[in-house]
C-alpha positions in Angstrom: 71.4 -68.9 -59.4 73.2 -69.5 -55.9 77.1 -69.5 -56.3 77.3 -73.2 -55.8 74.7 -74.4 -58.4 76.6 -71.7 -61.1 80.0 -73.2 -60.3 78.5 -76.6 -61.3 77.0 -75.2 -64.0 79.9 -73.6 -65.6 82.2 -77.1 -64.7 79.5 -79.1 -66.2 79.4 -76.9 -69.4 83.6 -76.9 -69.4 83.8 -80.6 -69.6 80.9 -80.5 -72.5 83.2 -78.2 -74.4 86.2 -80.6 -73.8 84.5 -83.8 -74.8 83.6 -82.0 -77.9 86.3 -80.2 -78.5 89.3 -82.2 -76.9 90.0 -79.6 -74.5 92.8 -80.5 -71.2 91.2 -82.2 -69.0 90.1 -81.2 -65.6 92.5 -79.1 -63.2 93.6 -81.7 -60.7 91.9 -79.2 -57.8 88.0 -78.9 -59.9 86.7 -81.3 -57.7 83.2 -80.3 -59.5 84.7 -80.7 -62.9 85.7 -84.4 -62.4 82.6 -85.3 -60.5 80.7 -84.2 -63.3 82.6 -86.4 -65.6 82.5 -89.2 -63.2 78.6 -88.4 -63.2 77.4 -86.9 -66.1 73.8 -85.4 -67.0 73.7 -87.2 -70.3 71.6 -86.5 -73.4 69.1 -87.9 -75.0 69.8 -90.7 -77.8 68.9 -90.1 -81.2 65.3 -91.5 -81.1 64.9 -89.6 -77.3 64.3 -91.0 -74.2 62.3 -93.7 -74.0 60.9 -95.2 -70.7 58.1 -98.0 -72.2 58.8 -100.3 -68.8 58.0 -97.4 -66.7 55.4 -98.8 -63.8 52.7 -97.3 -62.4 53.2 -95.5 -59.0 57.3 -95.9 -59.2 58.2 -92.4 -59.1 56.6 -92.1 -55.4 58.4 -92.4 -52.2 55.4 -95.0 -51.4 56.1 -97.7 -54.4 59.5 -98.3 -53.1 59.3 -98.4 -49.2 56.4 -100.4 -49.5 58.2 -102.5 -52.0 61.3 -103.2 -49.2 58.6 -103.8 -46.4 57.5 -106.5 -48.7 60.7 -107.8 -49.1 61.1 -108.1 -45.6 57.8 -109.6 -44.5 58.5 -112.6 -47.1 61.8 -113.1 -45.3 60.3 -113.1 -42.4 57.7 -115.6 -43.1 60.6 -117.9 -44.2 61.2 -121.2 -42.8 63.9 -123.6 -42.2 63.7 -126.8 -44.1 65.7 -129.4 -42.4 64.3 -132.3 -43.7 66.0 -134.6 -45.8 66.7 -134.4 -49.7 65.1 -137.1 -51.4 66.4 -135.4 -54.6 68.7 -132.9 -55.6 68.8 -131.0 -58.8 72.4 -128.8 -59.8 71.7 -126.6 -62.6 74.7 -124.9 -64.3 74.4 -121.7 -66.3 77.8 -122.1 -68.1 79.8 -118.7 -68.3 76.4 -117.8 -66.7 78.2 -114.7 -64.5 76.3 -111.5 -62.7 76.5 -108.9 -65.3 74.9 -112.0 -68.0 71.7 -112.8 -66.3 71.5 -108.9 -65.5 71.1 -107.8 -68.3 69.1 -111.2 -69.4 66.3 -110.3 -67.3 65.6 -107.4 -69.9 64.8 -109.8 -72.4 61.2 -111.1 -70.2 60.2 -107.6 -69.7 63.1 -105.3 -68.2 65.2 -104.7 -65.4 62.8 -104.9 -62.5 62.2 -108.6 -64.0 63.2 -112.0 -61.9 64.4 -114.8 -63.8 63.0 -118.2 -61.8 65.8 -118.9 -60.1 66.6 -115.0 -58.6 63.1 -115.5 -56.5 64.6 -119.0 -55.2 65.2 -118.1 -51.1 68.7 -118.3 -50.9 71.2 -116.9 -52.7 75.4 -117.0 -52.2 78.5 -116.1 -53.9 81.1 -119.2 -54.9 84.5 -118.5 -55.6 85.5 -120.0 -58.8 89.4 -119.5 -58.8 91.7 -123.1 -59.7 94.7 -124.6 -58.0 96.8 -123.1 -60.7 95.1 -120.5 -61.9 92.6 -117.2 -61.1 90.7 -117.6 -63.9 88.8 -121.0 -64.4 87.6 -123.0 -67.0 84.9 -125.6 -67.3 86.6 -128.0 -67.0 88.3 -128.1 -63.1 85.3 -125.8 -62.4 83.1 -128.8 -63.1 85.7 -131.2 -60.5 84.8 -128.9 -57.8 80.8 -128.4 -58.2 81.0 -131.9 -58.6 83.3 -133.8 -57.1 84.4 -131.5 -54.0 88.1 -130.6 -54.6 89.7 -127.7 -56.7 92.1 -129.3 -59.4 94.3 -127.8 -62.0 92.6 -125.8 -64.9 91.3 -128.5 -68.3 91.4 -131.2 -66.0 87.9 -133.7 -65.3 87.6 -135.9 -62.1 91.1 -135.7 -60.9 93.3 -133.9 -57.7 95.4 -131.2 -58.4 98.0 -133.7 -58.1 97.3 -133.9 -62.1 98.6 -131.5 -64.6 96.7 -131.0 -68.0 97.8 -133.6 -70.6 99.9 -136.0 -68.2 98.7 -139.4 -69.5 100.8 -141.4 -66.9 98.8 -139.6 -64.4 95.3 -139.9 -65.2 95.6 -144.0 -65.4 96.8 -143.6 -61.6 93.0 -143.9 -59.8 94.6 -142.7 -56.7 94.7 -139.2 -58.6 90.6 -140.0 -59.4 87.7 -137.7 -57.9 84.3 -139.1 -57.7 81.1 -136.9 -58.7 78.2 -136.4 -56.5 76.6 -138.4 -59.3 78.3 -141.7 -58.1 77.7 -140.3 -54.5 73.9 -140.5 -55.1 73.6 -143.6 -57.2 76.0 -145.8 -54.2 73.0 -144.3 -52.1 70.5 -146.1 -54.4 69.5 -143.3 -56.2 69.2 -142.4 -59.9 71.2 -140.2 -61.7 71.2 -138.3 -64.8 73.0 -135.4 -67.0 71.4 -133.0 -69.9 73.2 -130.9 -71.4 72.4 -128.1 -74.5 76.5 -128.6 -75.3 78.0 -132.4 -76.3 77.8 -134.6 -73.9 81.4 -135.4 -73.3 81.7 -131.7 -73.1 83.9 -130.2 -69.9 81.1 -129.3 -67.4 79.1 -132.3 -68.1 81.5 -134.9 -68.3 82.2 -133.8 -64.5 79.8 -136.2 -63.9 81.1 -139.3 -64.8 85.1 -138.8 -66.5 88.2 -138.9 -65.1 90.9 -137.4 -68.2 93.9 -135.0 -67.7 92.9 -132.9 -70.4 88.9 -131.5 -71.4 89.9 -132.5 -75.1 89.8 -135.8 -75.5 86.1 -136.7 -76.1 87.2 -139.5 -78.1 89.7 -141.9 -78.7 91.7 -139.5 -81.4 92.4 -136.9 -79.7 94.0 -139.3 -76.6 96.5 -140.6 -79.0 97.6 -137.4 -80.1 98.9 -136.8 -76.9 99.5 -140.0 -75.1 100.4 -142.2 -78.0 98.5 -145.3 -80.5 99.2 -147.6 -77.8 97.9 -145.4 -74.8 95.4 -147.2 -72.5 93.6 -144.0 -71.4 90.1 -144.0 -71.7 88.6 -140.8 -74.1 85.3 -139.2 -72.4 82.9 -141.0 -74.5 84.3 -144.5 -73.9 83.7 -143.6 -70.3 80.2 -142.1 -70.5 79.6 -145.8 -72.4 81.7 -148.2 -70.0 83.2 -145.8 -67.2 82.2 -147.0 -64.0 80.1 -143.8 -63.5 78.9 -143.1 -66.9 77.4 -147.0 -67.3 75.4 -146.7 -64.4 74.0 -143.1 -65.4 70.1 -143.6 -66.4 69.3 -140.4 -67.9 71.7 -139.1 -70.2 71.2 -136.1 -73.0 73.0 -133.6 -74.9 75.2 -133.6 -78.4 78.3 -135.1 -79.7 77.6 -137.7 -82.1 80.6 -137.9 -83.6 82.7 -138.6 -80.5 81.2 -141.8 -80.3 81.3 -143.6 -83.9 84.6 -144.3 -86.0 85.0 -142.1 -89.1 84.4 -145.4 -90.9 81.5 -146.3 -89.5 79.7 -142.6 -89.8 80.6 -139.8 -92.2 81.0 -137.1 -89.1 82.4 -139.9 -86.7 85.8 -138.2 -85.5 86.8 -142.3 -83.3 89.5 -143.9 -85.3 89.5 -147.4 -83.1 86.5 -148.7 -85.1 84.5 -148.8 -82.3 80.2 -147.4 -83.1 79.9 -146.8 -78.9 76.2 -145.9 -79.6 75.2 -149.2 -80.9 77.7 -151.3 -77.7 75.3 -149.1 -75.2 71.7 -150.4 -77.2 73.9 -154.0 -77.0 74.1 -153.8 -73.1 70.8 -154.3 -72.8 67.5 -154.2 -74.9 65.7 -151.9 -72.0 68.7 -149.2 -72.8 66.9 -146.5 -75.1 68.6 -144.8 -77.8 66.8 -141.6 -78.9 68.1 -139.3 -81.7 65.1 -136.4 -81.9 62.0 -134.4 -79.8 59.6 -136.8 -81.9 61.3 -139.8 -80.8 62.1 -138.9 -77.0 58.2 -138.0 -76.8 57.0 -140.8 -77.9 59.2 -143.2 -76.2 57.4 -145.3 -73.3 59.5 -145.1 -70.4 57.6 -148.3 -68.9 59.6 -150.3 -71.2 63.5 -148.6 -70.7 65.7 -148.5 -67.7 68.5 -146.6 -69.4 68.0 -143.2 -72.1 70.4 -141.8 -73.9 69.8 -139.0 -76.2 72.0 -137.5 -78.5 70.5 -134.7 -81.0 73.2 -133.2 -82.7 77.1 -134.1 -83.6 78.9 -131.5 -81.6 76.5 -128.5 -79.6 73.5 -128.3 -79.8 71.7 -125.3 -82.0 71.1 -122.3 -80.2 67.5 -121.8 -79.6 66.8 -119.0 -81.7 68.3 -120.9 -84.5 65.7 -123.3 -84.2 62.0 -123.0 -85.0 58.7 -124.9 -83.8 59.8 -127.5 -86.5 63.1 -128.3 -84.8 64.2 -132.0 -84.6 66.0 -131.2 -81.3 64.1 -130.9 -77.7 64.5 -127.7 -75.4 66.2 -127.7 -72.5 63.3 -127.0 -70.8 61.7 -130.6 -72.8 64.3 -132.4 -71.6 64.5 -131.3 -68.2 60.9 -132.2 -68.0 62.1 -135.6 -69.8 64.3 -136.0 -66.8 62.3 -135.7 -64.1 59.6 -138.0 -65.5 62.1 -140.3 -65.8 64.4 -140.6 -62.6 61.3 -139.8 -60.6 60.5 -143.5 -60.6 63.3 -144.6 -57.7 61.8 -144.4 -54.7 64.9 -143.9 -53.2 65.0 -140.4 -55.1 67.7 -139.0 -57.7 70.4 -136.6 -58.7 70.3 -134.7 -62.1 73.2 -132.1 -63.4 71.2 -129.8 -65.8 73.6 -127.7 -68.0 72.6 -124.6 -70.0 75.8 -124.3 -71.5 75.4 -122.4 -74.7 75.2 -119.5 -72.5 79.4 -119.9 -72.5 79.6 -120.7 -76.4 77.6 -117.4 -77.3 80.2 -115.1 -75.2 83.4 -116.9 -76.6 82.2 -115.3 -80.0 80.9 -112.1 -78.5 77.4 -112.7 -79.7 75.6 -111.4 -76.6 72.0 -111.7 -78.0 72.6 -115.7 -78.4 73.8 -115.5 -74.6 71.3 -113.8 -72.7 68.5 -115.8 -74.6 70.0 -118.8 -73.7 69.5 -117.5 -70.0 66.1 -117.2 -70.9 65.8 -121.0 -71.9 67.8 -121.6 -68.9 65.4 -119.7 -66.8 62.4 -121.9 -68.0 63.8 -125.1 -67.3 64.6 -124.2 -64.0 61.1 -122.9 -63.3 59.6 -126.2 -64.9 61.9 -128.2 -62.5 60.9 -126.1 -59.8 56.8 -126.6 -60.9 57.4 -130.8 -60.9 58.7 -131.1 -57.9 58.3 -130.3 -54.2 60.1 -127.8 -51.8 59.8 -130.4 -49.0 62.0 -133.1 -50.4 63.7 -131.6 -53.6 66.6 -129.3 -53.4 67.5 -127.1 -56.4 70.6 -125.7 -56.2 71.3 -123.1 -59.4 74.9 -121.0 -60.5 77.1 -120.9 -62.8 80.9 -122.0 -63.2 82.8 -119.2 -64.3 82.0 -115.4 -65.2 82.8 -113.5 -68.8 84.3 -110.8 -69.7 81.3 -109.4 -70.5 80.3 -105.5 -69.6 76.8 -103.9 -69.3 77.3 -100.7 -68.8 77.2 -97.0 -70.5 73.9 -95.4 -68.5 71.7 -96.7 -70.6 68.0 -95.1 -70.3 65.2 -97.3 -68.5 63.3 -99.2 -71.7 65.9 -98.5 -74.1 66.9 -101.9 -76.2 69.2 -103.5 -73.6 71.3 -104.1 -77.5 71.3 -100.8 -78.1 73.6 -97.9 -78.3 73.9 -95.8 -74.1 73.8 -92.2 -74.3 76.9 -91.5 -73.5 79.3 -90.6 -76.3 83.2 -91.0 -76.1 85.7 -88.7 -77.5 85.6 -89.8 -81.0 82.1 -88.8 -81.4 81.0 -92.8 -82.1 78.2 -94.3 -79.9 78.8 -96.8 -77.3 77.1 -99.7 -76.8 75.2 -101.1 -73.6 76.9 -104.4 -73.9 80.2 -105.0 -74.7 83.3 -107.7 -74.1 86.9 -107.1 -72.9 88.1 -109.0 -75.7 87.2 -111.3 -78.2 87.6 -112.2 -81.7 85.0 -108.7 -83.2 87.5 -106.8 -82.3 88.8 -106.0 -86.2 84.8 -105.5 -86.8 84.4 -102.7 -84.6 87.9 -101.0 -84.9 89.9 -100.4 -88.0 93.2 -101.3 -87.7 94.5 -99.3 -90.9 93.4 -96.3 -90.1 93.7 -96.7 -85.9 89.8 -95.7 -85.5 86.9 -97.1 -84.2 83.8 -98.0 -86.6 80.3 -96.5 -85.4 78.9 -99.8 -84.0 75.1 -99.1 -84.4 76.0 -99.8 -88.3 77.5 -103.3 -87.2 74.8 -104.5 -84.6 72.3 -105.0 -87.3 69.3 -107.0 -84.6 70.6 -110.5 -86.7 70.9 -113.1 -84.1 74.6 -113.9 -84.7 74.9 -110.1 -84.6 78.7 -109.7 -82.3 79.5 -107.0 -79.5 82.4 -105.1 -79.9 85.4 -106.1 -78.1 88.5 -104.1 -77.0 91.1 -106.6 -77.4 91.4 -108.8 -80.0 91.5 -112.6 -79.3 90.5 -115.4 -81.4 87.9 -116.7 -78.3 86.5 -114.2 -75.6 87.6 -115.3 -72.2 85.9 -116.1 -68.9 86.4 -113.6 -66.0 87.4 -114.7 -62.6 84.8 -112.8 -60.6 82.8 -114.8 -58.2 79.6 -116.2 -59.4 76.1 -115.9 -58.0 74.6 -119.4 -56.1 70.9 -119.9 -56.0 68.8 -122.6 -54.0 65.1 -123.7 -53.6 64.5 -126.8 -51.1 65.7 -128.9 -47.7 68.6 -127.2 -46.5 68.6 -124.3 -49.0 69.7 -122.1 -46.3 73.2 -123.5 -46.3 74.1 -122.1 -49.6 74.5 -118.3 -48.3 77.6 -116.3 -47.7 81.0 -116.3 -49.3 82.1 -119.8 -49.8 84.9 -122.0 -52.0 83.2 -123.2 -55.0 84.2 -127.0 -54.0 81.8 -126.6 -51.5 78.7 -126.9 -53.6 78.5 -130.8 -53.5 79.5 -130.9 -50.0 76.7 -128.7 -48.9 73.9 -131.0 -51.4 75.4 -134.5 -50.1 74.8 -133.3 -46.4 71.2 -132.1 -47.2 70.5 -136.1 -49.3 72.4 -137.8 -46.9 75.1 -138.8 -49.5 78.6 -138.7 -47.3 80.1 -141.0 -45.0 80.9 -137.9 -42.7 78.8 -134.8 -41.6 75.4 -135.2 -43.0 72.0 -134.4 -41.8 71.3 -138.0 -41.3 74.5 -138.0 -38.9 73.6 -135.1 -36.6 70.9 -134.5 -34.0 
């Protein structure tokens, strides 16, 4: 053994011995010592090393090199679309960060996996940072994929000339922000938003609402904080009689109750007496009101000008709590739905498509609920993708905000992306493959009494609510402020790479459709 290859030896076995036997750590001059710490040769799990995913011919030089060639001759091949956008498709993974669709792509056969949208052409970073703050929500995330302009964090179609919860403000419609929706339907086009969360939820009411503050989906929660006499309009007024949300023709998602009185329906949270469901089938008797899969399916769309579908009283379920049997459609259903539908305008359309359980599932640190929502999210994408044309339809994918979410822990090739890594800490416990900053499992996986943590492969049981351990404890898991990944398929796909502000986004779509009074393709030579 040469002097070199013992000396690594013996470091590697010293810091062996010290994670076993909480020995001082490595002299500050071992530079071998620390790099094997920094880089350890890790054991096998329990059950051994398991590489089921392995492919044929990747451990040779050849697989790989011939795999980047590849790689290069499609980019090569690549051309520019610069025709015009007769439609344009957003999709928004909510919460839907790196590190989540990552380790999704584990889930539809491992790591080496694309989901749909990761084999669209294009592909940039946004930055996804407020006016006030570094780390976003949904709700002035959804302003500036949607409207154009960053605004202050939980506010909806206003400047950043609004704080949250000022009331005065948000009657002021020289503080209002339109929506690329209203962009495309001033342009003669159709427009539409689905949803898997409620309706007048943050990211989807984007679209179509103007309110200083995320929360008030109905009139209750507006009087709570601006008073009984208040002449603010709550979210699902405005999808009803907003001047955006009454001209939407395609609209789908949950959130019943923010739309009946409390007297009118048992699970009806209104309080002005107002059944906003039945005013919208009162409009007009070619506005359809669906309430199930069976119902949206059989509906004729020859006879409607307007749908509205609302399958649930808050979110909807997540898919793996449903079954074949399920009263509510798949994202991937409606989507298809959608596109049927708004495909009639010759002129062309504009449909937001949200996937927003993904963000629900990681406020509760229930990672297997997330990353199959991906899944879902990846299907409907691939279905839009399948209906419509790469000449005239751009399809713009990401996400509005990152988690707190970690994969990570050298986990082997093959082994269960929920599993336990190989590596084992200190106090002898495993570690898990995924896990969240912090979150409310925290008190599941440590025990405060006794200042310990609990072995975690005796929590994560494979249930589908099973939770992730957290190392903080909050009462919601909190978005991370990292930049998230930009997709696009279509005319004018190639503007969406690089580094860019995430305000940008509807920009960038309006001047592919032709959709702005200034700098548009339909402007320039």
């Amino acid at each position: 053994m040469s002097h070199a290859r013992r000396t690594l030896f013996l470091a590697t076995l010293a810091c062996v011995l010290y994670t076993a036997l909480a020995l001082p750590p490595c002299a500050r001059d071992d530079e071998d010592c620390r790099e094997s710490r920094m880089h350890p040769d890790l054991p096998d799990l329990p059950q051994g090393r398991i590489l089921p995913r392995k492919i044929d011919g990747d451990d040779t030089n050849d697989y790989w090199r011939n795999q980047g060639k590849e790689f290069i001759q499609t980019k090569m091949a690549q051309k520019l679309n610069t025709q015009k956008a007769k439609n344009v498709i957003l999709f928004l993974g909510d919460g839907m960060g790196l590190t989540t669709h990552s380790a999704a792509r584990n889930l539809i056969g491992g790591e080496e996996q694309y989901l749909s949208f990761e084999k669209f052409p294009y592909t940039g970073l946004s930055k996804t940072y407020a006016v006030d703050v570094i780390v976003s929500d949904s709700a002035n995330t959804a302003t500036a994929f949607l409207c154009g302009v960053k605004a202050m964090k939980g506010t909806i179609g206003l400047s950043a000339q609004v704080e949250r919860d000022d009331c005065a403000a948000t009657l002021n419609t020289t503080n209002h922000v339109h929506s690329i929706a209203k962009w495309a339907m001033d342009a003669g086009k159709s427009a539409g938003v689905v949803t898997t969360t409620r309706i007048t939820h943050a990211s989807p009411a984007g679209a179509y609402a103007h309110t200083a503050d995320r929360d008030w989906e109905d009139d209750t929660e507006v009087k709570g904080d601006c008073g009984a006499d208040t002449t603010v309009q709550d979210i699902a007024y405005q999808l009803i009689h907003g001047e955006v949300g009454s001209k939407l023709s395609f609209m789908m998602g949950g959130g019943k109750r923010h739309f009946i009185d409390s007297k009118l329906y048992e699970n009806g949270t209104r309080s002005d007496g107002l059944d906003l469901i039945d005013q919208y089938k009162k409009i007009s008797d070619r506005n359809a009101f669906v309430e199930s899969r069976t119902e949206l399916n059989n509906l004729n769309f020859s006879n409607v000008d307007r749908v509205l579908g609302i399958f649930s009283d808050s979110h909807l379920q997540y898919h793996l709590e449903t079954d074949a049997n399920s009263r509510q459609p798949t994202l991937e259903e409606m989507t298809r739905k959608a596109i049927e539908f708004l495909s009639r305008n010759e002129e062309g359309y504009f449909i937001f498509i949200e996937g927003g359980r993904i963000d629900t599932a990681h406020h509760d640190n229930m990672a297997r609920l997330a990353l199959d929502e991906v899944v879902e999210f990846s299907k409907a994408i691939n279905a839009a993708r399948e209906l419509t044309s790469e000449e005239d339809t751009l399809i713009v994918v990401t996400a509005d905000h990152s988690h707190a979410f970690s994969y990570s822990g050298y986990p082997y090739r093959g082994n269960d992306i929920f599993g336990r890594t190989p590596s084992t800490p200190g106090d002898s416990k495993p570690l898990m493959t995924l896990s969240y900053a912090n979150g409310p499992s925290f008190e599941k996986f440590y025990d405060v009494t006794n200042k310990e943590r609990r072995d975690p492969t005796t929590l994560v049981t494979g249930d589908v609510h099973d939770q992730f351990p957290a190392t903080a404890p909050l009462d919601s898991e909190t978005h991370g402020g990292d930049d998230v990944a930009v997709f696009a398929s279509g005319p004018w796909a190639h503007l969406f790479t690089g580094v860019y502000e995430q305000n940008t986004i509807p920009h960038m779509m309006a001047y592919a459709s032709c959709l702005s009074d200034g700098l548009t393709v339909c402007s320039t030579a």
